[in-house]
C-alpha positions as CSV (number, residue, x, y, z in Angstrom):
1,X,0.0,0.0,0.0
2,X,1.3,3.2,-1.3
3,X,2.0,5.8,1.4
4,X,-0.2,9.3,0.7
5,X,0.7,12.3,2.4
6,X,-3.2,13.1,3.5
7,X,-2.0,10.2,6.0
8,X,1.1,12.3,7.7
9,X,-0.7,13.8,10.0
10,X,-2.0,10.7,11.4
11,X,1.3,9.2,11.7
12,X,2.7,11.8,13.3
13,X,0.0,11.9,15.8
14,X,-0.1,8.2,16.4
15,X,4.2,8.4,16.8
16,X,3.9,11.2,18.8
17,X,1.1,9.4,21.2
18,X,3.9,6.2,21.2
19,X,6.6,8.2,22.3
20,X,4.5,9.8,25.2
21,X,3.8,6.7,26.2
22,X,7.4,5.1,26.1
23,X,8.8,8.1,28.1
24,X,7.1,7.2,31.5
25,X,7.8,3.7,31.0
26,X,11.3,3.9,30.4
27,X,11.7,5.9,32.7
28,X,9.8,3.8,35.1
29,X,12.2,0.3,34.1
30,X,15.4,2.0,34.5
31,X,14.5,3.5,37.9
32,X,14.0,-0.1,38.9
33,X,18.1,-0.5,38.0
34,X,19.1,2.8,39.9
35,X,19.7,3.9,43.5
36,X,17.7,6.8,44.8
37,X,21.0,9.4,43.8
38,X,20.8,8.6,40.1
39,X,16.7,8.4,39.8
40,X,16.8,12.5,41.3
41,X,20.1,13.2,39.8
42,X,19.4,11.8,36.4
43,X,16.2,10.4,35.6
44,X,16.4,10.2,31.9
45,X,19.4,8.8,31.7
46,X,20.5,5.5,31.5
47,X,21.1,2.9,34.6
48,X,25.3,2.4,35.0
49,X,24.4,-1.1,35.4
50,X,21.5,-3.2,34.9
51,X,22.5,-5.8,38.0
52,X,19.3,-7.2,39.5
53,X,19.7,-5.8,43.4
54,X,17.0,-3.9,43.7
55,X,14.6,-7.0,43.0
56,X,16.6,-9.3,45.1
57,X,15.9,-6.6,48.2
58,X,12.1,-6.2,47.2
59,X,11.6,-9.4,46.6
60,X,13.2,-10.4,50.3
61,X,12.1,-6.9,52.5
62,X,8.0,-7.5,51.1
63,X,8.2,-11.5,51.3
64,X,7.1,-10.8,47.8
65,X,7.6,-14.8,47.1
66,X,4.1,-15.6,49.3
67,X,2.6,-12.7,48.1
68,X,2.7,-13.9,44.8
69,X,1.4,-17.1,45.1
70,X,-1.8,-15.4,47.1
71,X,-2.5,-13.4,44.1
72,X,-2.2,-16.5,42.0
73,X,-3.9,-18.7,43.9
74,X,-7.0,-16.0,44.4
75,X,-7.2,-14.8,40.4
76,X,-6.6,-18.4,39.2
77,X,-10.1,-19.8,41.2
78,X,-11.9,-16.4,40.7
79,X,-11.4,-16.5,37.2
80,X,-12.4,-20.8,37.0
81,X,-15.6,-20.0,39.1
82,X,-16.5,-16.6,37.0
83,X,-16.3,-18.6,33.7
84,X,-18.2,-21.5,35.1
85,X,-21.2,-19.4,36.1
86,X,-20.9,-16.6,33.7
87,X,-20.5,-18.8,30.2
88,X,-23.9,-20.6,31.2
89,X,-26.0,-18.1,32.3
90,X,-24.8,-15.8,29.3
91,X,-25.9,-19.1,27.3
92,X,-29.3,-19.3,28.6
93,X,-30.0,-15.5,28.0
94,X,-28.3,-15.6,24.6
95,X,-31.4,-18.5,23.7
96,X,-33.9,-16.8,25.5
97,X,-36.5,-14.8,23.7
98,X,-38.9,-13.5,25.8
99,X,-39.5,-10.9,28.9
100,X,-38.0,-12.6,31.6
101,X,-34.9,-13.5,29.2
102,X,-34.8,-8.9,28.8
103,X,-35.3,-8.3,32.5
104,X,-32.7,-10.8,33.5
105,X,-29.8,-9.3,31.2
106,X,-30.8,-6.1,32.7
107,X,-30.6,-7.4,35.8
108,X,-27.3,-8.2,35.2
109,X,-26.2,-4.9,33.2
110,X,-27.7,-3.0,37.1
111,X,-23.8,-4.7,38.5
112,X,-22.2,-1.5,36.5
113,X,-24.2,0.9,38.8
114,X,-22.8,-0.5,42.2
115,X,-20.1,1.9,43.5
116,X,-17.0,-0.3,44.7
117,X,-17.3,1.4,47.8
118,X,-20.6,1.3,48.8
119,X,-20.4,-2.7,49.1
120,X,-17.5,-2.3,51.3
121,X,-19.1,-2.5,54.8
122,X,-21.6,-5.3,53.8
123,X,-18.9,-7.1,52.6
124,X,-17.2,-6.6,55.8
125,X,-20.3,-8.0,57.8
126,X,-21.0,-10.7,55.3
127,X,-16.8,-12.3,55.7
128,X,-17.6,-12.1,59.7
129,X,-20.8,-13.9,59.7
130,X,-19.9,-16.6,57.4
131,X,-16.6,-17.1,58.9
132,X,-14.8,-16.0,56.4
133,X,-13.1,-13.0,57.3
134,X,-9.2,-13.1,57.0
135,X,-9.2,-16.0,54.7
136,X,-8.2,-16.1,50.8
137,X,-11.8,-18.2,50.1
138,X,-13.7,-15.4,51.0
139,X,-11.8,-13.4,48.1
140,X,-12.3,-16.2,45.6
141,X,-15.8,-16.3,46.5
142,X,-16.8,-12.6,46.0
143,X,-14.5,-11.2,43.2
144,X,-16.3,-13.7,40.4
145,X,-19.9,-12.2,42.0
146,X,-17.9,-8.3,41.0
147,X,-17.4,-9.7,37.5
148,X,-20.1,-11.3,36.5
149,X,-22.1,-8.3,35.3
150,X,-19.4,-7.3,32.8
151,X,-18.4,-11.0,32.0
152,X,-22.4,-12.3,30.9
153,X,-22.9,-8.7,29.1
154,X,-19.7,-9.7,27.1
155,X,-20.4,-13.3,26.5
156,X,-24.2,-13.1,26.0
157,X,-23.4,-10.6,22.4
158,X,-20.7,-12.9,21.6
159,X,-23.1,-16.3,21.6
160,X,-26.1,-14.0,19.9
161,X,-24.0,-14.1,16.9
162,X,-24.4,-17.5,16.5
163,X,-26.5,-18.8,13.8
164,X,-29.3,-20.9,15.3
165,X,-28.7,-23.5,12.4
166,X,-25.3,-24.9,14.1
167,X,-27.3,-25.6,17.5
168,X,-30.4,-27.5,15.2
169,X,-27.7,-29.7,13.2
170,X,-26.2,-30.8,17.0
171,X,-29.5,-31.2,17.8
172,X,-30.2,-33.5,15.5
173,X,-27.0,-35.3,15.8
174,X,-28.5,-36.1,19.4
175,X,-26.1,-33.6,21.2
176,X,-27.7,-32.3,24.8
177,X,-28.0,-29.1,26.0
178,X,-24.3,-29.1,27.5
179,X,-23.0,-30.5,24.3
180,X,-24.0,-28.0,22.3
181,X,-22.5,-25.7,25.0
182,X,-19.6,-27.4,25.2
183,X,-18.9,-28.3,21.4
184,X,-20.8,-25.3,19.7
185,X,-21.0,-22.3,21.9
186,X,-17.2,-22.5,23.6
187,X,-15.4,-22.6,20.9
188,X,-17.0,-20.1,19.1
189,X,-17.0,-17.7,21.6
190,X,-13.1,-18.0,22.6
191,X,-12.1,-14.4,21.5
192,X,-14.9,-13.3,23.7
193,X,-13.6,-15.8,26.3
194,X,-10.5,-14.4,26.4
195,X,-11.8,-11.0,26.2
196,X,-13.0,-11.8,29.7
197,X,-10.3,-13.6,31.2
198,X,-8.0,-10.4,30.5
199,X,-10.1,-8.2,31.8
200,X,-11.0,-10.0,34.8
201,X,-7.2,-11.0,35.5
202,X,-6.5,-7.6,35.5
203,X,-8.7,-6.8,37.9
204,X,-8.2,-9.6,40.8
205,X,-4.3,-9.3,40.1
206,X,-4.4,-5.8,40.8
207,X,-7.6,-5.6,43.6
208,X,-5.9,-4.0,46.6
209,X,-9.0,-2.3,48.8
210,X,-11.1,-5.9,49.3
211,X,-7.9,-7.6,49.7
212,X,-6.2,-5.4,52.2
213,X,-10.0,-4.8,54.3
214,X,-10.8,-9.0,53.8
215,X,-7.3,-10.6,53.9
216,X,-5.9,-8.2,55.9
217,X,-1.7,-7.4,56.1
218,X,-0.7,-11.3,57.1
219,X,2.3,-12.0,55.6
220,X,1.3,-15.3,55.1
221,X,-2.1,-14.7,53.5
222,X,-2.1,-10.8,51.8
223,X,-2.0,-10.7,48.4
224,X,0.9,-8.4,45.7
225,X,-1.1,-5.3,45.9
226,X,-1.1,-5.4,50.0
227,X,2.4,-6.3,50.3
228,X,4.2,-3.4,47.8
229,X,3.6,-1.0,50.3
230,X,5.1,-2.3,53.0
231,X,8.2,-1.4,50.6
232,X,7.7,2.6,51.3
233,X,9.5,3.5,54.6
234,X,8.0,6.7,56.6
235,X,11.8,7.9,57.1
236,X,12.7,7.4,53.7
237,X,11.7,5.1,50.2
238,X,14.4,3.5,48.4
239,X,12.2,4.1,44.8
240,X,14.7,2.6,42.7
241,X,13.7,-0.7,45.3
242,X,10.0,0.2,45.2
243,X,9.9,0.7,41.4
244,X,11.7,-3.0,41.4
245,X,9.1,-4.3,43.3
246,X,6.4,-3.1,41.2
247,X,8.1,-4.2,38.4
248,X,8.0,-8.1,39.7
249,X,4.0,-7.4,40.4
250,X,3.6,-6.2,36.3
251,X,5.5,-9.8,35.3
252,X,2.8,-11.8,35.4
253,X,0.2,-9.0,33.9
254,X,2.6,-8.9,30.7
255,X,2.6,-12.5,30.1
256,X,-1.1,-13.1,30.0
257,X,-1.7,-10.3,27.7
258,X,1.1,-11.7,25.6
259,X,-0.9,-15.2,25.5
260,X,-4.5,-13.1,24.8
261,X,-3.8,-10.6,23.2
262,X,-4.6,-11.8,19.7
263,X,-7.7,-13.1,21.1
264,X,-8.7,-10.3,22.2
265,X,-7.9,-7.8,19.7
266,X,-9.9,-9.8,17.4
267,X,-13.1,-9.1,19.6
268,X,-12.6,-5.9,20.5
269,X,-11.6,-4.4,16.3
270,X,-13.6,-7.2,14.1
271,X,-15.7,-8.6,16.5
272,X,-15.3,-11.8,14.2
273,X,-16.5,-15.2,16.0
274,X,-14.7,-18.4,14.6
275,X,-13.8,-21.9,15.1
């Protein structure tokens, strides 16, 4: 494709927009190689030396290694239990034609008016009468209920785009209602399934109010988000240490994006369901 110069304006405003966003985050990875003298001294410039000290003292002043492995263990099981109740009930209401099939999805699309903070205290009460409080199943149990109105919304326009035809021919093949969920409906719906499982994971990887209130600051329990800022010191923060730290927490963020992110770029610009 030839290049025409009514298009230089837009590449200068989509280069310009790249290097505004490559500025903060180079300047946010070599902090994470740089003492607290170079960072205020010279914040542009290059580290001296790119040895990994600075994560070897987050990772052991935060007990960053447990902390981990909470966030894991929490976002793994939130996101297996919000896929396991959102992917049927979007399939039900993706079927449905009638009244109560409208009123339910709307039901659903009332999540998005909650205010985050306005469930905090029932939370609270809810953790401490079932038992729960201070435990990770509490979390596992209430983040999927947070995502499900954004996750059936999704999945429900994704499965409407089915043609009807596909679930008759299972039909007749003598395929049950899960089969034709399982064989028909999942696989086409996989961008939108991944659409999902991104934007969930970057919500319980990075949920830091429920988890600090719920969990609480146990280093044996809290999750990544509760334990980076035990890393800022009231006499003094090492941010070459602290911008380390949050470093190892974005790790695990840029590797699941790298897995989805075809996925999900399909759903989001074509919108294209396939096989």
């Amino acid at each position: 494709m030839k290049f025409r110069k009514s298009w230089l304006p837009a590449h200068i405003l989509v280069w310009a927009y790249a290097v505004l966003l490559a500025i903060p985050l180079y300047y946010f990875l070599s902090s994470a190689f740089k003492s607290n003298e170079e960072i205020f001294s010279s914040p542009l410039s290059p580290p001296t030396s790119f040895g990994f000290g600075n994560f070897r003292t987050a990772f052991e002043s935060a007990d960053l290694g447990p902390a981990i492995l909470n966030s894991a263990i929490v976002t793994v099981f939130s996101l297996a239990l919000t896929l396991g109740l959102a992917i049927p009930a979007a399939f039900a209401l993706a079927r449905s034609r009638g009244r109560v099939a409208s009123v339910m999805e709307k039901v659903f699309s009332l999540g998005f008016l909650i205010p985050t903070f306005a469930a905090l205290f029932p939370t609270f009460l809810l953790s401490a009468a079932t038992g729960l409080f201070h435990t990770r199943l509490f979390m596992v149990l209430f983040l999927p209920a947070t995502a499900m109105p954004l996750s059936v919304v999704i999945l429900v326009q994704f499965m409407r785009t089915i043609p009807p035809e596909m679930e008759e021919a299972a039909r007749i093949d003598g395929a049950s209602t899960f089969g034709v969920l399982r064989h028909i409906y999942t696989p086409m719906c996989m961008p939108g399934i991944a659409t999902v499982v991104l934007l969930n994971f970057l919500t319980f990887w990075n949920e830091y109010l429920y988890s600090l209130i719920i969990i609480g600051p146990d280093p044996d329990l809290r999750t990544i988000q509760v334990a980076l800022p035990t890393l800022k010191s009231q006499i003094g923060t090492d941010y070459g240490i602290l911008t380390a730290g949050t470093v190892l927490t974005l790790v695990p963020v840029w590797i699941v994006y790298t897995v989805l992110q075809k996925r999900m770029q399909r759903a989001l610009v074509s919108g294209a369901v396939k096989m």
